[in-house]
C-alpha positions as CSV (number, residue, x, y, z in Angstrom):
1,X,19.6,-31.8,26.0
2,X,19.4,-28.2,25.2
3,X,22.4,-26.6,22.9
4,X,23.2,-22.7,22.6
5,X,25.5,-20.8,22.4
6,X,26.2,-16.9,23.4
7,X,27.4,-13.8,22.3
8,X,30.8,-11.8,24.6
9,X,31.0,-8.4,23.4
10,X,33.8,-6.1,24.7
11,X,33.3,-2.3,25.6
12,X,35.5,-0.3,24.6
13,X,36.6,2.7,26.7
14,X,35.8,6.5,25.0
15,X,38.7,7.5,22.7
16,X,39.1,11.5,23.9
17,X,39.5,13.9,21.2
18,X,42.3,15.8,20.3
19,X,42.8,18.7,22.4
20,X,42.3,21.1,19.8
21,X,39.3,20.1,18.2
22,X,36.1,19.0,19.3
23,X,34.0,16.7,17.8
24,X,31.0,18.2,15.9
25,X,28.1,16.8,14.4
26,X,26.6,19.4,11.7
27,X,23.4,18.5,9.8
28,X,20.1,20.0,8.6
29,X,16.8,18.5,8.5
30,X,14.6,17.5,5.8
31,X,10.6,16.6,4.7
32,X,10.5,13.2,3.4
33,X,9.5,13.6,-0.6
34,X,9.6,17.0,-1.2
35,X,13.4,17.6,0.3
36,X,12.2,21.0,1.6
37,X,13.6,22.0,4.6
38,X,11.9,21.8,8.4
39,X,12.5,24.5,10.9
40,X,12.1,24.3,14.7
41,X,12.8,20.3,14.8
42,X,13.9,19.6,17.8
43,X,17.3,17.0,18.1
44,X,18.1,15.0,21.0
45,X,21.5,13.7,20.9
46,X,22.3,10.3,23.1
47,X,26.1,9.0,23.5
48,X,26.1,5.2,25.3
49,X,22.5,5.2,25.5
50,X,22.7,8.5,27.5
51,X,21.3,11.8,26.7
52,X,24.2,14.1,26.3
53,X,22.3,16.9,24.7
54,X,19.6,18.7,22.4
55,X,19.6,20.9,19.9
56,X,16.9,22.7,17.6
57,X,17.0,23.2,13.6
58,X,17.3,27.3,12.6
59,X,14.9,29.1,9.7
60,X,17.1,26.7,7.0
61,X,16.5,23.6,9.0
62,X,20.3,23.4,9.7
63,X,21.6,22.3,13.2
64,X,25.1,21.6,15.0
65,X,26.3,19.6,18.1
66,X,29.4,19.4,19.8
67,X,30.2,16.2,21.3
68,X,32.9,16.0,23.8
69,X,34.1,11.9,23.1
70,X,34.6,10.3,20.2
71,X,32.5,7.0,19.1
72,X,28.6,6.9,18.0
73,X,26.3,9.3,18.6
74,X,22.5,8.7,18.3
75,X,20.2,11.5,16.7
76,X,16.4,11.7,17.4
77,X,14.5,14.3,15.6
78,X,10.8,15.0,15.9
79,X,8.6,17.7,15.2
80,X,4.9,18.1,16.0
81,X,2.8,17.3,12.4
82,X,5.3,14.7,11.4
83,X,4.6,11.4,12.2
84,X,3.1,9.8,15.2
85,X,3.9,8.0,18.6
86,X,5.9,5.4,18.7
87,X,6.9,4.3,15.9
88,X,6.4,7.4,13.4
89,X,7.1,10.1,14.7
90,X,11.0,9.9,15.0
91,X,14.0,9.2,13.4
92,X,17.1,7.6,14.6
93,X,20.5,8.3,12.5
94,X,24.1,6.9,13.8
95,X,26.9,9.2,13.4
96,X,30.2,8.1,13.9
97,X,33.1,10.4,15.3
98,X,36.5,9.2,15.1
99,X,40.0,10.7,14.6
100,X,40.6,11.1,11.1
101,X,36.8,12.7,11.0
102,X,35.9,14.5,13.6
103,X,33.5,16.8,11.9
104,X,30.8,14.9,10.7
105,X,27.4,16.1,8.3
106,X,24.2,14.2,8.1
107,X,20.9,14.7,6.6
108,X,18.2,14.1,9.4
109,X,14.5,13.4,7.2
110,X,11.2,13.5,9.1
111,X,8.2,13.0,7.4
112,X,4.7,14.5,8.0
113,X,1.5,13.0,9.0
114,X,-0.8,12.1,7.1
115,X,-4.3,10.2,8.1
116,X,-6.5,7.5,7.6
117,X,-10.2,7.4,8.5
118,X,-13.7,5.9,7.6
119,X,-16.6,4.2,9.0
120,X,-17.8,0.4,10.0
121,X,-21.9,-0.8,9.5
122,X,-23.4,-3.4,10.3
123,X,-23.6,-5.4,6.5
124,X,-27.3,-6.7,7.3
125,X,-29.1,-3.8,10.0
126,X,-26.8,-0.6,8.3
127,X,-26.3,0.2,11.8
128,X,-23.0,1.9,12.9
129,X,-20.8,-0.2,15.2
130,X,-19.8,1.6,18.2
131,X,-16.4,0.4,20.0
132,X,-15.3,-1.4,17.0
133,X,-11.7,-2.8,16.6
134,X,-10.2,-1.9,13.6
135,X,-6.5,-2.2,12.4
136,X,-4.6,0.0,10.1
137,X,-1.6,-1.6,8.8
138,X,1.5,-0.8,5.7
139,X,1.4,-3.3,3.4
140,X,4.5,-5.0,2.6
141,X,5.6,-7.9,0.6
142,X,8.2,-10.9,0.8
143,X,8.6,-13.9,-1.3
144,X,5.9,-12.5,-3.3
145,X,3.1,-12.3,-1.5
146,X,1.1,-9.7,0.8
147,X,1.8,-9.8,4.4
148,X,0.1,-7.6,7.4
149,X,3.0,-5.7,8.8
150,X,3.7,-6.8,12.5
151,X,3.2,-2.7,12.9
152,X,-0.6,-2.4,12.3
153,X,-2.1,-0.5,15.1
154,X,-5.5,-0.5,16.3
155,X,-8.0,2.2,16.5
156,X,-11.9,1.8,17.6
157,X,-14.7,3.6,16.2
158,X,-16.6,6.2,18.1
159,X,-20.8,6.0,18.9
160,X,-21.4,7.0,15.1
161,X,-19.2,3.8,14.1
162,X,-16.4,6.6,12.5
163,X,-12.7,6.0,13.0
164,X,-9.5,7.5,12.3
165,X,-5.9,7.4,12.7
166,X,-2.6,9.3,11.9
167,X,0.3,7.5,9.9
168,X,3.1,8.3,8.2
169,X,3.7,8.4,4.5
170,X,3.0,5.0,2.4
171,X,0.7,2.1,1.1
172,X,-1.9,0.8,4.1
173,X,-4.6,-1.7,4.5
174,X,-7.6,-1.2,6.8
175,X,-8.2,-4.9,8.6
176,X,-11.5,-5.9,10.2
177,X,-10.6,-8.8,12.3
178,X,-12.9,-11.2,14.3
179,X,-13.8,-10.3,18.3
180,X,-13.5,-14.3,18.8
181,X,-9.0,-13.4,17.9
182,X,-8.7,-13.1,21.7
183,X,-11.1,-16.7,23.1
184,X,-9.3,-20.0,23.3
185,X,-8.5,-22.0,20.6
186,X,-7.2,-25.3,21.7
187,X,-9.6,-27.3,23.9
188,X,-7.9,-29.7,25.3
189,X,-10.7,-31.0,28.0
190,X,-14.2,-30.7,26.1
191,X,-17.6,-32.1,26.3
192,X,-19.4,-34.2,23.1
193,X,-21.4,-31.1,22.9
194,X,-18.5,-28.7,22.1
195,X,-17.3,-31.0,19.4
196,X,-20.8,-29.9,17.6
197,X,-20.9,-26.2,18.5
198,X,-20.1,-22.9,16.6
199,X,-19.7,-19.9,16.7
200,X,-20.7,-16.7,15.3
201,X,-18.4,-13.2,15.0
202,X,-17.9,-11.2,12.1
203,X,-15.6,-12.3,9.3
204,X,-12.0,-11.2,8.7
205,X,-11.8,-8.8,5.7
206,X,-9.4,-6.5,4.3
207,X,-10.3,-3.0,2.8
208,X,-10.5,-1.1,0.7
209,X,-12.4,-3.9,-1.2
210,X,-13.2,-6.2,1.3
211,X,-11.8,-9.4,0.0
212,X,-9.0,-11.7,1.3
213,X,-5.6,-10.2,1.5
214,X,-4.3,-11.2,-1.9
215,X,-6.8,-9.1,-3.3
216,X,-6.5,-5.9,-1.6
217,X,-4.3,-3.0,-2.9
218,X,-4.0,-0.9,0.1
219,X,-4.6,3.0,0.3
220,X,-1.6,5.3,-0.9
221,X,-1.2,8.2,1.4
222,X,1.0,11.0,0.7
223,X,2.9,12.9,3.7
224,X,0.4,14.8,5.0
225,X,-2.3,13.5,3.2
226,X,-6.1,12.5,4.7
227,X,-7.5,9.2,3.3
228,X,-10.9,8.3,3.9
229,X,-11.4,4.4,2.7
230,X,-15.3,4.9,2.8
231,X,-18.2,2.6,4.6
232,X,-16.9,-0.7,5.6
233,X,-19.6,-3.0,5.7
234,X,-18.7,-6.0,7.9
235,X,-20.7,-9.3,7.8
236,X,-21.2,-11.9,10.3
237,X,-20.1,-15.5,9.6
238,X,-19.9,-18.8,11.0
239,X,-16.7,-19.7,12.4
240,X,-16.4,-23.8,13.2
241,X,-14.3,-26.5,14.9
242,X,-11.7,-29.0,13.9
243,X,-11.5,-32.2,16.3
244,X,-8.2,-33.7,15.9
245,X,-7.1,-37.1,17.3
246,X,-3.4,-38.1,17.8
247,X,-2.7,-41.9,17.6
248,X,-0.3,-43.9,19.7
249,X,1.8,-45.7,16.7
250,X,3.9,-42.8,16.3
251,X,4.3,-41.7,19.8
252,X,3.5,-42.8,23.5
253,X,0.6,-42.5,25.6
254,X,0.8,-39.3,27.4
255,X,4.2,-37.9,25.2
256,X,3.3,-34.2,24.5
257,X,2.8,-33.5,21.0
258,X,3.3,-30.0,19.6
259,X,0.7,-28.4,17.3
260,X,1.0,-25.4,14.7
261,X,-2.3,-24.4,12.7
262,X,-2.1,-21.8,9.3
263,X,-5.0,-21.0,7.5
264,X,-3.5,-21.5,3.5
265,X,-5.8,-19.0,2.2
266,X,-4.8,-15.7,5.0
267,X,-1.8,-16.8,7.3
268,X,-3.6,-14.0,9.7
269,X,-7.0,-15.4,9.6
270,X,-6.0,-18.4,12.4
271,X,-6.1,-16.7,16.0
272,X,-3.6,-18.2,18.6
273,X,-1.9,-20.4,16.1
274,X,-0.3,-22.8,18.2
275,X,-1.3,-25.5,21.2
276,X,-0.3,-28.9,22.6
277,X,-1.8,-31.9,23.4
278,X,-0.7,-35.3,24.4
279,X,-0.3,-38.3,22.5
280,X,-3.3,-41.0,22.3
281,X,-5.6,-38.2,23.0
282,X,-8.0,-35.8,21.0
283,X,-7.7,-31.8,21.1
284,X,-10.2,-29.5,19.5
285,X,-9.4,-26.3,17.7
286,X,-12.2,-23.3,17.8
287,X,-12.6,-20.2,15.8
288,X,-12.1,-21.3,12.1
289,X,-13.4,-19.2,9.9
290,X,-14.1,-20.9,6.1
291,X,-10.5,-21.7,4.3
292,X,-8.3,-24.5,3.5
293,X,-6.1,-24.9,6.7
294,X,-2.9,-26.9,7.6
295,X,-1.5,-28.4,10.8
296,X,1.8,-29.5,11.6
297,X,2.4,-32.0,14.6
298,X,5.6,-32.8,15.8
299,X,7.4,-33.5,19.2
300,X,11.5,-32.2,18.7
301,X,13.1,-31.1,15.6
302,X,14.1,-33.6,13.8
303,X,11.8,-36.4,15.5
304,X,8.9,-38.1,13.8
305,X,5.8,-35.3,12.5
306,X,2.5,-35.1,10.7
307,X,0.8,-32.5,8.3
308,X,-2.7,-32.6,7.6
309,X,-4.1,-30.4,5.5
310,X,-8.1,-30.0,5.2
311,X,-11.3,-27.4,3.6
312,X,-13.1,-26.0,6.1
313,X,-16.5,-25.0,4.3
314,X,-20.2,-25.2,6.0
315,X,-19.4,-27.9,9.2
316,X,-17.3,-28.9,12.0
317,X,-14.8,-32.1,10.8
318,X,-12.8,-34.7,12.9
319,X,-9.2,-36.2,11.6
320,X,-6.7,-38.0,12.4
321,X,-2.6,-37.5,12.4
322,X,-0.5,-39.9,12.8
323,X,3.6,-38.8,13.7
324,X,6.1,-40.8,11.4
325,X,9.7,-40.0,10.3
326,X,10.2,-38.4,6.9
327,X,12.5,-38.9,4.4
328,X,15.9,-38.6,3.9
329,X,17.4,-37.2,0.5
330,X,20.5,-37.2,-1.0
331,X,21.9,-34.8,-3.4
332,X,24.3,-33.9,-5.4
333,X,26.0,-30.8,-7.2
334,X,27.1,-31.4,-10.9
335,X,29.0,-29.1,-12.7
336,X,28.1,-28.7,-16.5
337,X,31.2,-30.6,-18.3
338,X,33.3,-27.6,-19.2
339,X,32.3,-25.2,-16.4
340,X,35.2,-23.7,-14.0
341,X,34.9,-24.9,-10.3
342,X,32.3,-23.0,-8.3
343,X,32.7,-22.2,-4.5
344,X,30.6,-25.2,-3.2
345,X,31.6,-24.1,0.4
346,X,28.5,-21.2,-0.2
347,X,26.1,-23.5,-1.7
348,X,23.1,-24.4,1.1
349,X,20.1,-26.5,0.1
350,X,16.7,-26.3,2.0
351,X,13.1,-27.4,1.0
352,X,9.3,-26.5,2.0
353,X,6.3,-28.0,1.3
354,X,4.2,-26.8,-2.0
355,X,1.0,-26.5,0.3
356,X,1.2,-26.6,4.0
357,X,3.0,-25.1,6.2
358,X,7.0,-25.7,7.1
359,X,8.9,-27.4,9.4
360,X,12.0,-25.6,11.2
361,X,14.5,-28.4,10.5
362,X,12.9,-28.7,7.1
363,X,13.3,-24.9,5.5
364,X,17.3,-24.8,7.8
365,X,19.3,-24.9,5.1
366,X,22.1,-27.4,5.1
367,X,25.7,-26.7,3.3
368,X,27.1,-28.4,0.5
369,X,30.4,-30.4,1.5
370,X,33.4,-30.4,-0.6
371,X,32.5,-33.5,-2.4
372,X,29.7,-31.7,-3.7
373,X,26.9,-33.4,-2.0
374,X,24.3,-32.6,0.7
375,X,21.7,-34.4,2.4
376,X,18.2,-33.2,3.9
377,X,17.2,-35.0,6.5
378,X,13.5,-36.2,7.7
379,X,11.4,-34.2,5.0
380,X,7.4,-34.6,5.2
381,X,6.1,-36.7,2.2
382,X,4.2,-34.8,-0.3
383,X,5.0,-32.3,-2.9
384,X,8.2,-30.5,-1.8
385,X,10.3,-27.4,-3.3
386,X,13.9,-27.6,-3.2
387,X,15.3,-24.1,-2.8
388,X,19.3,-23.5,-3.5
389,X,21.2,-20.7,-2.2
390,X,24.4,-19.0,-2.5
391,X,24.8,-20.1,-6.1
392,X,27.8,-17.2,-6.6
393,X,27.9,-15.0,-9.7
394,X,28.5,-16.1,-13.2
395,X,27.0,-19.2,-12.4
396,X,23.2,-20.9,-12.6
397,X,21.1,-23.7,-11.7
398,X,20.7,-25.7,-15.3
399,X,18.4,-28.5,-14.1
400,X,17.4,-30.4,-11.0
401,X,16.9,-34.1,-11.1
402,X,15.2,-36.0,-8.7
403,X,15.6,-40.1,-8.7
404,X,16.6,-39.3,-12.1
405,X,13.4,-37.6,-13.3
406,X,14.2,-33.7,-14.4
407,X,12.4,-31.6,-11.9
408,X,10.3,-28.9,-13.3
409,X,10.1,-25.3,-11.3
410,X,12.4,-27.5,-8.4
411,X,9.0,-29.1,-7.3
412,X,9.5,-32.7,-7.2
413,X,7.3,-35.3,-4.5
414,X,8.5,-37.2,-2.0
């Protein structure tokens, strides 16, 4: 049975100004970091997701606009030499006109282009590569680590292997990914032969450097800025199979079983990350470049799962997963003897594997219940992190217990 639910919203009809006053939008327009002003910036004004006007900014970058409703008004402004199609070269502000301010000021800031370039060999022959996929991409963080933002954009080299690429202002990584990202992955009908087959493509790196992604620092470019990261020399590497087989006690013969694969060392380094096979059967998995991976198996949330987790170094391997429930924990909030009542109602407990990756009813946090307690359903054996949220000002987590052992760093092992 599938659950949802959905969202009503209500449109409400266009107040109408007084009649005396219009509404007017009045800003000016400014270069991101050096706050000096940009003339000639052209303004398109949209009211309901219409266009209801344009406008340009004057010698002091200052511009006006008189709406003839009241409600929110969307501002584009764009300006050749600052930023770039489609994501860069635009800003969108909100302005909200309403009776009591019908006269509104914003700042509008636009920043200019900079530009990234450089140049991909061949590591062995020194020859350039021609037609060459290479991604330029911010780097961001979250939870602490590097990530590839899910705006990279791709640019290929020309015949002399050189390649360039306008950006905005910030930190970037160049990424030279494999030409095998776009072949298929999970084999689900394959001969003995394929099971002992590999493949050769060159190896995902990340520059400037041209180590794994924890090492890389990126490329600080300054609005306006040109940034040339240098020679990229990229080196071909073998990239091997994983044979996986499914047994029956966990499932039925011919049940689909769901698969999701993460490479532990580069989340980006696995192409096409998820499959399906059936139960009782075998599937193989392509393209894995060197690097610890994990795979989760599971049929519906909540039902019975398997992680493996294995090092793929110098050959092809064959496992086995085998779906079984997890675990269910329960847990309890203790106040320190002498501490005032905290809001339990905001309290949510979740948990994640140390290594591996996680399960979507396992990281879903559940809510603490008025009697304090909480219980996390079908967690995967292994080591575990318990994670705690909404823990309101004023207050902290003194220890965690597990089975009445103290859990250090909220790791404990199920």
């Amino acid at each position: 049975m599938l659950a949802g639910f959905s969202l009503f919203a209500q449109t409400q009809n266009a107040a109408q100004p007084p009649d005396a006053v219009r509404p007017e939008i009045r800003g000016i327009v400014l270069e991101r970091d050096l706050n000096q002003i940009v003339p000639d910036a052209e303004i398109t004004i949209y009211f309901n997701g219409s266009e209801v006007g344009k406008t340009t900014s004057d010698y002091q970058g200052a511009f006006r606009f008189q709406g003839t409703e009241l409600g929110i008004y969307s501002l584009f402004a764009r300006k050749p030499g600052y930023g770039h199609e489609p994501t860069l070269s635009t800003t969108n502000n909100q302005v909200n006109l309403d009776s009591p301010r019908l006269i509104r000021e914003i700042t509008v800031v636009l920043s200019r282009v900079g530009e990234i370039r450089g140049r991909v060999v061949d590591a062995e022959s020194r020859e350039p590569l021609s037609n060459f996929p290479v991604r330029i991409s911010p780097l961001i963080y979250a939870r602490g680590s590097k990530l590839v933002s899910p705006n990279w954009r791709e640019v290929r080299t020309d015949s002399e292997g050189r390649f360039a690429t306008p950006v905005a202002a910030g930190r970037y990584i160049t990424v030279i990914a494999p030409k095998l990202l776009g072949a298929p992955q999970f084999l689900k009908e394959f001969s003995g032969e394929d099971t002992k087959g590999v493949d050769q493509d060159y190896e995902r790196s990340y520059w400037p450097g041209g180590g794994g992604l924890a090492s890389v620092h990126g490329e600080e470019v300054p609005a306006g800025a040109v940034r040339d990261v240098g020679t990229i020399e990229v080196r071909k590497t073998t990239f091997y199979r994983l044979l996986v087989s499914v047994a029956e006690p966990g499932c039925k013969a011919g049940e689909i079983v769901q698969i999701v694969i993460g490479n532990l060392s580069d989340m980006y380094a696995t192409p096409d990350g998820r499959g399906e096979t059936e139960c009782g059967k075998s599937f193989l998995v392509r393209n894995l470049q060197p690097g610890r991976y994990a795979l989760n198996l599971f049929q519906t949330r909540g039902g019975p799962k398997d992680t493996l987790v294995t090092e793929i170094t110098d050959r092809n391997l064959s496992l086995v997963a085998s779906l079984h429930r997890g675990a269910d924990i329960e847990g309890q909030v203790v106040l320190e003897e002498g501490a005032r009542i905290t809001p339990l109602n905001r309290v949510q407990a979740s948990t994640r594997p140390v290594e591996g990756l996680p399960f979507v009813d396992e990281i879903s946090p559940v809510r603490v219940d008025e009697k304090a307690k909480f219980r996390l359903e079908n967690v995967s054996f292994g080591q575990r992190r318990l994670e705690l949220t909404g823990v309101t000002d004023g207050y902290y987590v003194k220890e965690v217990r597990y089975n009445g052992a103290v859990v250090v760093n909220n790791i404990f092992t199920v």
